[in-house]
MOPAC internal coordinates of N, CA, C and O (Angstrom, degrees):
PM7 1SCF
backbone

  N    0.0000 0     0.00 0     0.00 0    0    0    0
  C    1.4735 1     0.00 0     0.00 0    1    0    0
  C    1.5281 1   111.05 1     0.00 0    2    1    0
  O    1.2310 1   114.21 1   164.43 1    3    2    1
  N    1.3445 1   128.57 1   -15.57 1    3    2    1
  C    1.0167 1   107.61 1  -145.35 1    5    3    2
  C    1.6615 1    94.63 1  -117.33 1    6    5    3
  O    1.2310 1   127.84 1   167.00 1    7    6    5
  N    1.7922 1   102.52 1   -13.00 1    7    6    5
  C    1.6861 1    89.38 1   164.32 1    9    7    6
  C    1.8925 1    92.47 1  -102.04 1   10    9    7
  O    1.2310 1   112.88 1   179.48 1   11   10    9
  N    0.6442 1   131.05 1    -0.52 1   11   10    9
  C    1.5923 1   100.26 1   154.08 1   13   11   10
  C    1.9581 1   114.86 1   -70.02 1   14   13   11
  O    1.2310 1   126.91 1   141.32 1   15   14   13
  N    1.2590 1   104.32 1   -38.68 1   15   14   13
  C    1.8883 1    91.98 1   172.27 1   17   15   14
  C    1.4359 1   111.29 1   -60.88 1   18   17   15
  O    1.2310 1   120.66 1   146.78 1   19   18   17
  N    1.0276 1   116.34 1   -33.22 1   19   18   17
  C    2.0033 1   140.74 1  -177.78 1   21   19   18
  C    1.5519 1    74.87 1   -40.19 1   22   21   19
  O    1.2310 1   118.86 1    88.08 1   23   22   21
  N    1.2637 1   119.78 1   -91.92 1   23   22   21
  C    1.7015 1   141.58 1  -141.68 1   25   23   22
  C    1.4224 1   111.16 1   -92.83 1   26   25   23
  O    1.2310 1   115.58 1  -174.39 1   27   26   25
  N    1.2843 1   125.99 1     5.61 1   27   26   25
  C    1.2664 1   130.81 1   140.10 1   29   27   26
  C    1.8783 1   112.58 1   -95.24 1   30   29   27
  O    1.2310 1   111.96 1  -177.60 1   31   30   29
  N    1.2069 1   132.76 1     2.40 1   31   30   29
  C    1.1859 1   140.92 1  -178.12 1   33   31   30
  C    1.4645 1    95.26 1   -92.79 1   34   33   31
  O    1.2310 1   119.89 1   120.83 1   35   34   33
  N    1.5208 1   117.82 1   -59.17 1   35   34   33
  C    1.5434 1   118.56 1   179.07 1   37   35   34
  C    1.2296 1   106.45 1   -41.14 1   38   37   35
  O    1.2310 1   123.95 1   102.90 1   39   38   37
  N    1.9239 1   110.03 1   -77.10 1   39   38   37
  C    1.0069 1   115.60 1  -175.49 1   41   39   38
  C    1.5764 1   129.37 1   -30.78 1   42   41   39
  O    1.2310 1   126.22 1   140.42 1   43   42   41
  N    0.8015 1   105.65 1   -39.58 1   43   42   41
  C    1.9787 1   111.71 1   172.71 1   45   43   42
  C    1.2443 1   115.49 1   -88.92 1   46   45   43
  O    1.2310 1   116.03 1   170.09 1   47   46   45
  N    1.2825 1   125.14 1    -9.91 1   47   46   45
  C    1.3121 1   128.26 1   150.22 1   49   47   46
  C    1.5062 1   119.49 1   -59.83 1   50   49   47
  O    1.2310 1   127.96 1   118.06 1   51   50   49
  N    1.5348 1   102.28 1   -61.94 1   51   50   49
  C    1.6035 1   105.02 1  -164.45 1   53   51   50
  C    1.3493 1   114.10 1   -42.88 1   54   53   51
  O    1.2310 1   133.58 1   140.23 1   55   54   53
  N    2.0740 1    91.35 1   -39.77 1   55   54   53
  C    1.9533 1   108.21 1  -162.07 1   57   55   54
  C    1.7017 1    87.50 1   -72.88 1   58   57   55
  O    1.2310 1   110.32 1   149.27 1   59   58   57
  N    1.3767 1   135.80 1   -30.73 1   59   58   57
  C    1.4646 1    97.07 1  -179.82 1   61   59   58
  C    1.4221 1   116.80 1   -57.83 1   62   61   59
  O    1.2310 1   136.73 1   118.30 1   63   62   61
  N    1.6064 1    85.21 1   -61.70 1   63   62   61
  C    1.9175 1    96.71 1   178.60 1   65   63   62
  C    1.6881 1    98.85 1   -22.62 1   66   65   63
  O    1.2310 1   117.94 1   112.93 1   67   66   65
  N    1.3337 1   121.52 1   -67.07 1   67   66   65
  C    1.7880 1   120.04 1  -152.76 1   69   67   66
  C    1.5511 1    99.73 1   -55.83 1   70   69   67
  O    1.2310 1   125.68 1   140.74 1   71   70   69
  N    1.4350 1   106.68 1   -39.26 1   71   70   69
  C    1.8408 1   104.29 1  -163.90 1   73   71   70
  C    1.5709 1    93.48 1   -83.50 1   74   73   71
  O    1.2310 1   112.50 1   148.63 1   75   74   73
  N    1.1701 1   131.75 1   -31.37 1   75   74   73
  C    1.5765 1   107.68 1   173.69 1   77   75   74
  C    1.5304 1   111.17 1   -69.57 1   78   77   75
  O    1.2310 1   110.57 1   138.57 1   79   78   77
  N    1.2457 1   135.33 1   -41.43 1   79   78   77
  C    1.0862 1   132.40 1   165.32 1   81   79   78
  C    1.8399 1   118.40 1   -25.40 1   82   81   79
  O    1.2310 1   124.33 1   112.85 1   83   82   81
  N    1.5520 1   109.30 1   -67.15 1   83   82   81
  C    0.5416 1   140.36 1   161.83 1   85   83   82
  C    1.4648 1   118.94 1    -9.73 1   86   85   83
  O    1.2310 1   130.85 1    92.34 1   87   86   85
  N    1.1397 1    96.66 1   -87.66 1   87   86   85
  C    1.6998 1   128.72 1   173.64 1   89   87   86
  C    1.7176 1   105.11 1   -40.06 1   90   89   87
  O    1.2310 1   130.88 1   124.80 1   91   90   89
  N    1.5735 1    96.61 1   -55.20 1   91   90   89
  C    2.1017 1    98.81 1  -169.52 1   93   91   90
  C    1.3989 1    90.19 1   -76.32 1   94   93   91
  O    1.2310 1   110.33 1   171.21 1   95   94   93
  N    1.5076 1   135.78 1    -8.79 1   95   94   93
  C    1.7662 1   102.02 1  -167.02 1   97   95   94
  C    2.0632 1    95.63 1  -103.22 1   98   97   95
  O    1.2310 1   125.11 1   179.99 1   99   98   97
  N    1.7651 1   107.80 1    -0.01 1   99   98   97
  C    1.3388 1   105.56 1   179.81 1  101   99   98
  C    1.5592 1   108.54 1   -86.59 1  102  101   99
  O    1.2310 1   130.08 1   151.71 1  103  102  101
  N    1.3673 1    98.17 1   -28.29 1  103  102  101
  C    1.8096 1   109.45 1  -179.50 1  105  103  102
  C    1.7697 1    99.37 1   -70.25 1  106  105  103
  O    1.2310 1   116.35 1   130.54 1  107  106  105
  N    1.0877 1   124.54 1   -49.46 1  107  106  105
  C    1.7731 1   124.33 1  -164.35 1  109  107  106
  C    1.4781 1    89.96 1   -54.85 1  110  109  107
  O    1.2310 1   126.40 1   133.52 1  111  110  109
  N    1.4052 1   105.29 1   -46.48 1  111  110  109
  C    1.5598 1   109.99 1  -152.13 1  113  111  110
  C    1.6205 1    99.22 1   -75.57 1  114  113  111
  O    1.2310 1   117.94 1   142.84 1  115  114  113
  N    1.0371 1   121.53 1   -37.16 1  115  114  113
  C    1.3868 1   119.40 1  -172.12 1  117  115  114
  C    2.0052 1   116.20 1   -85.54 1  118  117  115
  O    1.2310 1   128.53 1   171.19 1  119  118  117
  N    1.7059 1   101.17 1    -8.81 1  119  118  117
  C    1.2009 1   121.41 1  -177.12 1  121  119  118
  C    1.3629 1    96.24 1   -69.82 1  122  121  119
  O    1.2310 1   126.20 1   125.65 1  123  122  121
  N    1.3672 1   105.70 1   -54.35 1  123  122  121
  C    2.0229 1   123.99 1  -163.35 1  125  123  122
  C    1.3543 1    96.51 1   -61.19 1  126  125  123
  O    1.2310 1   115.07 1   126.29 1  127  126  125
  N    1.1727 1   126.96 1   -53.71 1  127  126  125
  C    1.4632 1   148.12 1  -167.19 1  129  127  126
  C    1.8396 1    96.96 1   -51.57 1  130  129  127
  O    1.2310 1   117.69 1   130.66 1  131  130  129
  N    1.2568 1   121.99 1   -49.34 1  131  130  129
  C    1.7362 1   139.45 1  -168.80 1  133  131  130
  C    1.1154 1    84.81 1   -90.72 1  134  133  131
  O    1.2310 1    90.87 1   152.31 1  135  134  133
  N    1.3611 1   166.26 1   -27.69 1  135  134  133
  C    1.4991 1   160.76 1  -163.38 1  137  135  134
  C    1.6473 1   102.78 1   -86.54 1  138  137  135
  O    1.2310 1   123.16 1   123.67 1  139  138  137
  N    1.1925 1   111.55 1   -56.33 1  139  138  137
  C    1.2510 1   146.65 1  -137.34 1  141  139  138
  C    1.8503 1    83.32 1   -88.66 1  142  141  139
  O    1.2310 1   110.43 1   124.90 1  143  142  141
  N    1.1199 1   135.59 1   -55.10 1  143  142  141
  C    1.6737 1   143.19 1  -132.58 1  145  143  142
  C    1.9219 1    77.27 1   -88.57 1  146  145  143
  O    1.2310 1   125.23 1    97.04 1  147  146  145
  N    1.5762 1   107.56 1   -82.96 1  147  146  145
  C    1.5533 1   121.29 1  -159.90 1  149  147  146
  C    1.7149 1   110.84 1   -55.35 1  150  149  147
  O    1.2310 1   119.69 1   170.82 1  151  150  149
  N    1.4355 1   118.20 1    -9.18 1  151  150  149
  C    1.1915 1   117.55 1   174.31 1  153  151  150
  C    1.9528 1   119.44 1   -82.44 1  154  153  151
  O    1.2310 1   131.39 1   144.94 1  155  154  153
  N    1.3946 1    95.63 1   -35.06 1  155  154  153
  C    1.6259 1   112.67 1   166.49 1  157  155  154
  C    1.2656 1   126.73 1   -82.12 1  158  157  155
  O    1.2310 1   123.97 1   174.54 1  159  158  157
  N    1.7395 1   109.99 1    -5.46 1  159  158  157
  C    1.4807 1   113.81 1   168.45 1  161  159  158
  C    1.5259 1   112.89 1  -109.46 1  162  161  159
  O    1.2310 1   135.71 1   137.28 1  163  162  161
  N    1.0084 1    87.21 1   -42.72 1  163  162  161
  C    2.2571 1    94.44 1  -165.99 1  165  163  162
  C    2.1409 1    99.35 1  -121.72 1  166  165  163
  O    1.2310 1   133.46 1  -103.80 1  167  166  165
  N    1.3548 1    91.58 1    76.20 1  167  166  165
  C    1.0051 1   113.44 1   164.34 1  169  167  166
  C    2.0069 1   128.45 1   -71.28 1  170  169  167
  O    1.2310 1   127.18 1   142.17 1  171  170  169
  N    1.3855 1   103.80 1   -37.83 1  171  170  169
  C    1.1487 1   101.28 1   145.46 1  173  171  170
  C    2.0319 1   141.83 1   -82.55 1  174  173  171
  O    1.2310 1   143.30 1   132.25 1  175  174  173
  N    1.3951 1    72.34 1   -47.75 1  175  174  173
  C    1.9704 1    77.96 1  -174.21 1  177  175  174
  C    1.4780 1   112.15 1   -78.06 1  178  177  175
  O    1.2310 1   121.62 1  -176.72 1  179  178  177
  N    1.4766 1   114.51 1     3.28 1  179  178  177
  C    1.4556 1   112.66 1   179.77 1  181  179  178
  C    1.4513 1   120.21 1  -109.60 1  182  181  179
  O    1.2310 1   123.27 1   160.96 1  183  182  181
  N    1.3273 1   111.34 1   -19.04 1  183  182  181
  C    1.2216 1   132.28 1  -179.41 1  185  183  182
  C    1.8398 1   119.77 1   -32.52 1  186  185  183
  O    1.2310 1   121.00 1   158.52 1  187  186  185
  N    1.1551 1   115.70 1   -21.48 1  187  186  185
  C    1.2939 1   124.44 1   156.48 1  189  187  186
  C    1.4847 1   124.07 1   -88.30 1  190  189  187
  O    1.2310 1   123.29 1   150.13 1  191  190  189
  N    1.6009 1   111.30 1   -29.87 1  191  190  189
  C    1.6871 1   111.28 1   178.69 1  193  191  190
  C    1.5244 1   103.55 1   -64.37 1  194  193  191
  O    1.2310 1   120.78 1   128.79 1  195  194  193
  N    1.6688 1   116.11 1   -51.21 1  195  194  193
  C    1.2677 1   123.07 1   165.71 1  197  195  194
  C    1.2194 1   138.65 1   -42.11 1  198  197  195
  O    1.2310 1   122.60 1   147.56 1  199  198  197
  N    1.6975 1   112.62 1   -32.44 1  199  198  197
  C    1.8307 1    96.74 1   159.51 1  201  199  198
  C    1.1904 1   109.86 1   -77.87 1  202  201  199
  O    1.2310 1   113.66 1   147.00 1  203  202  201
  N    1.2897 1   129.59 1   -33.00 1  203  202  201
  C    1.5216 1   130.05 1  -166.42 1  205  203  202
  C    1.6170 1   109.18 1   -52.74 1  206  205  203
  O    1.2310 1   131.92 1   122.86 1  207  206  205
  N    1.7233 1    94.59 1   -57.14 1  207  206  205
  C    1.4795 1    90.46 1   172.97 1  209  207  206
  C    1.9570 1   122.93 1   -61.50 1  210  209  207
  O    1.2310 1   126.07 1   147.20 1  211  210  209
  N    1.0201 1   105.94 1   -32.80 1  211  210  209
  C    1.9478 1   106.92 1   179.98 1  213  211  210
  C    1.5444 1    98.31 1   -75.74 1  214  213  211
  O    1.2310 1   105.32 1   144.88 1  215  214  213
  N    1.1340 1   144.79 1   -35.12 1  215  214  213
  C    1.5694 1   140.68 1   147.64 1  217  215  214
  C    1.1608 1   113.66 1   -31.74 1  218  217  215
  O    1.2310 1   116.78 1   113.89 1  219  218  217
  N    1.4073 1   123.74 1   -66.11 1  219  218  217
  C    1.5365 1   122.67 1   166.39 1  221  219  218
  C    1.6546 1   121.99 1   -18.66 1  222  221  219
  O    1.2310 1   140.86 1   113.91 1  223  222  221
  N    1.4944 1    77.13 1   -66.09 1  223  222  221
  C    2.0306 1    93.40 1  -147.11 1  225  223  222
  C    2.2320 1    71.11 1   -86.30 1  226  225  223
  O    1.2310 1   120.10 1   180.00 1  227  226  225

């Protein structure tokens, strides 16, 4: 019993590890994506949201 809890303990480990992974490479990607949009439209009136955000990342 106690290496089956062993290897169901990993196992639910790894899958957090994978789903946090997960999660930060959908946020970067969706960050770049929101960086990327207001800089090719509002080149003047945004010009401050836009460093804030490239400061960020």
């Amino acid at each position: 019993m106690s290496k089956r809890k062993q290897i169901l303990l990993i196992l639910a480990g790894m899958a957090v590890l994978l789903a946090a992974l997960g999660i930060l490479l959908g946020m970067v990607l969706s960050s770049d994506q929101q960086q990327n949009q207001p800089v090719a439209v509002d080149t003047e009136s945004g010009s401050e949201e836009v460093s804030s955000n490239v400061s960020r990342a």
